[in-house]
TORPA-4810 file (N, C-alpha, C, O; in nm, 3 decimals):
<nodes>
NODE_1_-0.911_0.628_-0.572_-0.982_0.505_-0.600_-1.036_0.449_-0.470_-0.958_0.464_-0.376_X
NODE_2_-1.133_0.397_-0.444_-1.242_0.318_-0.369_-1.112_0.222_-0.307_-1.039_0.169_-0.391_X
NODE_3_-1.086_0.203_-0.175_-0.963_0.069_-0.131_-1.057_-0.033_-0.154_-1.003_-0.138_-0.190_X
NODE_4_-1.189_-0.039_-0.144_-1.273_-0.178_-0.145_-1.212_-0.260_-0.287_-1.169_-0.375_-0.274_X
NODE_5_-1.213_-0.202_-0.402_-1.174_-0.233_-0.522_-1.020_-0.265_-0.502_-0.997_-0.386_-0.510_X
NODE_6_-0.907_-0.182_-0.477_-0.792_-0.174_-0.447_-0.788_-0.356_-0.351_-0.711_-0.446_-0.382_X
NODE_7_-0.865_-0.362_-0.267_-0.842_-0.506_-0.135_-0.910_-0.603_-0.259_-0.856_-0.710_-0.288_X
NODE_8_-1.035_-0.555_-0.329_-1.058_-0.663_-0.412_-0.978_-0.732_-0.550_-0.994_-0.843_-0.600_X
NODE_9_-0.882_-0.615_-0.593_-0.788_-0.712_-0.690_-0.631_-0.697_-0.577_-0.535_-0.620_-0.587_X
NODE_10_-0.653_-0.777_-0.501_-0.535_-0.739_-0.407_-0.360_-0.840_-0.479_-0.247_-0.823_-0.433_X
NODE_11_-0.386_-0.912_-0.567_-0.314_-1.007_-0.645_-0.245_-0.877_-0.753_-0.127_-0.845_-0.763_X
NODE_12_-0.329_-0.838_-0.803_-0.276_-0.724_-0.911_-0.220_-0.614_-0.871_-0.125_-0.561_-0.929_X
NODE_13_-0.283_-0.567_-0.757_-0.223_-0.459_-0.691_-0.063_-0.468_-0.622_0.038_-0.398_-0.626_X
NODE_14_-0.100_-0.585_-0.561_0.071_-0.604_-0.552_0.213_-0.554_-0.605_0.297_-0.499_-0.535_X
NODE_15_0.225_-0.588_-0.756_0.307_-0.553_-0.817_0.334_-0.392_-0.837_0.439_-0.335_-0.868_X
NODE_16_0.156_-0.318_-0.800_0.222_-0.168_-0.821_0.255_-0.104_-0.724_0.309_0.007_-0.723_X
NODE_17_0.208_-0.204_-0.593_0.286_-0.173_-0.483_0.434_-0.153_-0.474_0.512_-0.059_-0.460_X
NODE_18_0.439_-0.316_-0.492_0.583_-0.290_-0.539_0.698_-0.199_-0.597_0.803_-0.173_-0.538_X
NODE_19_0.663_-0.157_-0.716_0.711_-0.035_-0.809_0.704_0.110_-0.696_0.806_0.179_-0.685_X
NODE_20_0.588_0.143_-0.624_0.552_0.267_-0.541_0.669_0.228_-0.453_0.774_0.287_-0.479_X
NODE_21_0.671_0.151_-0.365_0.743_0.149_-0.237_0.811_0.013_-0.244_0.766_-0.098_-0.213_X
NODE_22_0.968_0.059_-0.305_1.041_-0.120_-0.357_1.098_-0.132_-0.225_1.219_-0.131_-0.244_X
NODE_23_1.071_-0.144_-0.083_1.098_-0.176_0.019_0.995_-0.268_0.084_0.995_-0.318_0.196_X
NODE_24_0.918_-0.275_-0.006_0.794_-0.421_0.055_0.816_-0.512_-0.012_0.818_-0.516_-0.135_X
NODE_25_0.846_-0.654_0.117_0.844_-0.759_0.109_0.705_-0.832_0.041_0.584_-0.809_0.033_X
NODE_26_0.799_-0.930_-0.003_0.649_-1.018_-0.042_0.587_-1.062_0.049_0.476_-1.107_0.019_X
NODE_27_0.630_-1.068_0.190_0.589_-1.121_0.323_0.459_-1.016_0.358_0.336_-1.022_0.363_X
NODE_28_0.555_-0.924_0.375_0.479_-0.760_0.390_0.328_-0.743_0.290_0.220_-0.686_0.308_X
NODE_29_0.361_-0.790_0.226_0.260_-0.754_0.138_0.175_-0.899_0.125_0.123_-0.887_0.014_X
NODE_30_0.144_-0.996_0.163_0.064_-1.127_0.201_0.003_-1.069_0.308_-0.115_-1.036_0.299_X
NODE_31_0.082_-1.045_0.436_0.041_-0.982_0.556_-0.093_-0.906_0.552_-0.204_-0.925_0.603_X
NODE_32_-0.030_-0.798_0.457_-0.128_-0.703_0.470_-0.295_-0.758_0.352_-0.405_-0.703_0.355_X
NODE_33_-0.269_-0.835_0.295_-0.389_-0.888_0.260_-0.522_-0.786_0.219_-0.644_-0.802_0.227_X
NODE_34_-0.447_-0.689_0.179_-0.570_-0.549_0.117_-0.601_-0.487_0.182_-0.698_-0.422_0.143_X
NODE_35_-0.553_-0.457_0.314_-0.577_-0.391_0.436_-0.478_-0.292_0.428_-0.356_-0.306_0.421_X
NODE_36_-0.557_-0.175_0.429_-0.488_-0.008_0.444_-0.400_0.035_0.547_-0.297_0.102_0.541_X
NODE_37_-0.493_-0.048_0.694_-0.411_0.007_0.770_-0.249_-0.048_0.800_-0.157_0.005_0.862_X
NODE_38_-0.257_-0.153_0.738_-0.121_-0.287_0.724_-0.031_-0.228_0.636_0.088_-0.258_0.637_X
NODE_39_-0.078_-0.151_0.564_0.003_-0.085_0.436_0.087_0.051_0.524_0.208_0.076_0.522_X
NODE_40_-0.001_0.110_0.585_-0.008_0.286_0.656_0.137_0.165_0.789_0.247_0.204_0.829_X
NODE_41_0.092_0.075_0.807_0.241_-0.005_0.924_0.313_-0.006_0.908_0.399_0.038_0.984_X
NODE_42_0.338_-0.066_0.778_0.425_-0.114_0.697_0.525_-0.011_0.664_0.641_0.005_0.702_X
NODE_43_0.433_0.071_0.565_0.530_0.204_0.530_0.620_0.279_0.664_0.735_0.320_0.678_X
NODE_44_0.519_0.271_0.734_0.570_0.369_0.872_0.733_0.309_0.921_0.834_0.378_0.912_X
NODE_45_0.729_0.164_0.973_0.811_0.097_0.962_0.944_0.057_0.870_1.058_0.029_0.908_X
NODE_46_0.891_0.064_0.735_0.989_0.076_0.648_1.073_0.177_0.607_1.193_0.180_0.577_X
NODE_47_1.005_0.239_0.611_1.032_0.376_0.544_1.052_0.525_0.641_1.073_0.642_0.609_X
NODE_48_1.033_0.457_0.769_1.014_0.597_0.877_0.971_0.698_0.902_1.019_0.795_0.961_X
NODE_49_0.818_0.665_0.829_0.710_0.759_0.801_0.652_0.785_0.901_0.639_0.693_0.982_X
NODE_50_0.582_0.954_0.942_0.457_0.939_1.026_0.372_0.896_1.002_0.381_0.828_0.899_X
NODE_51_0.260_0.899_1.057_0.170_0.823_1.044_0.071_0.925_0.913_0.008_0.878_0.818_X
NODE_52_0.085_1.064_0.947_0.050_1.130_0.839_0.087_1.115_0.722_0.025_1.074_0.624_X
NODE_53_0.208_1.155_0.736_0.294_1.143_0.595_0.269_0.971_0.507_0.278_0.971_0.385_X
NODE_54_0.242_0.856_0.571_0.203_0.745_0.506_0.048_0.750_0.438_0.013_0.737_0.321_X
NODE_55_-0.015_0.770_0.535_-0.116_0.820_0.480_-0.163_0.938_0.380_-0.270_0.967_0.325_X
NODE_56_-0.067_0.978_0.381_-0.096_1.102_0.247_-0.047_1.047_0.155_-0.106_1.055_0.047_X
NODE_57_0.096_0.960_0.165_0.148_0.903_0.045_0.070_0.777_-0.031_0.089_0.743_-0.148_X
NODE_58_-0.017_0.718_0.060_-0.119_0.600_0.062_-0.204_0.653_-0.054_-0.220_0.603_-0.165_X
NODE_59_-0.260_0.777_0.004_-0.390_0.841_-0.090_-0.349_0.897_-0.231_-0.423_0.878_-0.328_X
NODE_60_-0.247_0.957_-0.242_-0.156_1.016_-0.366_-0.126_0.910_-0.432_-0.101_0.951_-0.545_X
NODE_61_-0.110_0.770_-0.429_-0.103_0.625_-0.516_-0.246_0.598_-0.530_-0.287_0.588_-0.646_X
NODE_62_-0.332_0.584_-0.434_-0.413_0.530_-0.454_-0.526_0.639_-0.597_-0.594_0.590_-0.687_X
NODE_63_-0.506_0.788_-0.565_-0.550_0.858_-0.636_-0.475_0.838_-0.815_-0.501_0.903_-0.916_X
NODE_64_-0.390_0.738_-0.796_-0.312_0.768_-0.965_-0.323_0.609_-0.957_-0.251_0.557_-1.042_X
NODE_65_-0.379_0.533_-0.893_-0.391_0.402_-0.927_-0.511_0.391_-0.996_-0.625_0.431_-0.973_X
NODE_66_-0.443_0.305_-1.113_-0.507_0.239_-1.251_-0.515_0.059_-1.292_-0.428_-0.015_-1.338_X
NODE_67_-0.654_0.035_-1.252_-0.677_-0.078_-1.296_-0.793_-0.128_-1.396_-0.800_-0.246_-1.428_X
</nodes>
C-alpha cells in the first residue's frame, strides 16, 4: 500500500499497528505521526531489529494492510 494513504488515515492505522507490533506505545505511535521512518526507529528500538529486518517487516504489513 502507498504510506501516503497509510500517514493519511494515520488515526485508523494506529490500532493495526497496534495488533502488528503490541510493543508500541501510544506515545510511540503520536510521535511517529505517519512517518515511516519513526516507525523503522521505533521497531528497531523496541524490538531489536536491524534496520533491514524493520524495514522488511514494515513492507510485509504494509503489503497486507487493509483499509
Amino acid at each position: 500500500m502507498n504510506w501516503d494513504r497509510i500517514e493519511g488515515n494515520w488515526k485508523q492505522v494506529k490500532g493495526q499497528l497496534r495488533q502488528q507490533w503490541g510493543k508500541l506505545t501510544d506515545d510511540d505511535l503520536d510521535r511517529m505521526h505517519g512517518k515511516r521512518e519513526e516507525l523503522e526507529g521505533v521497531l528497531q528500538e523496541r524490538y531489536g531489529l536491524a534496520k533491514d529486518e524493520a524495514n522488511r517487516q514494515i513492507d510485509a504489513w504494509s503489503n497486507r494492510f487493509k483499509m
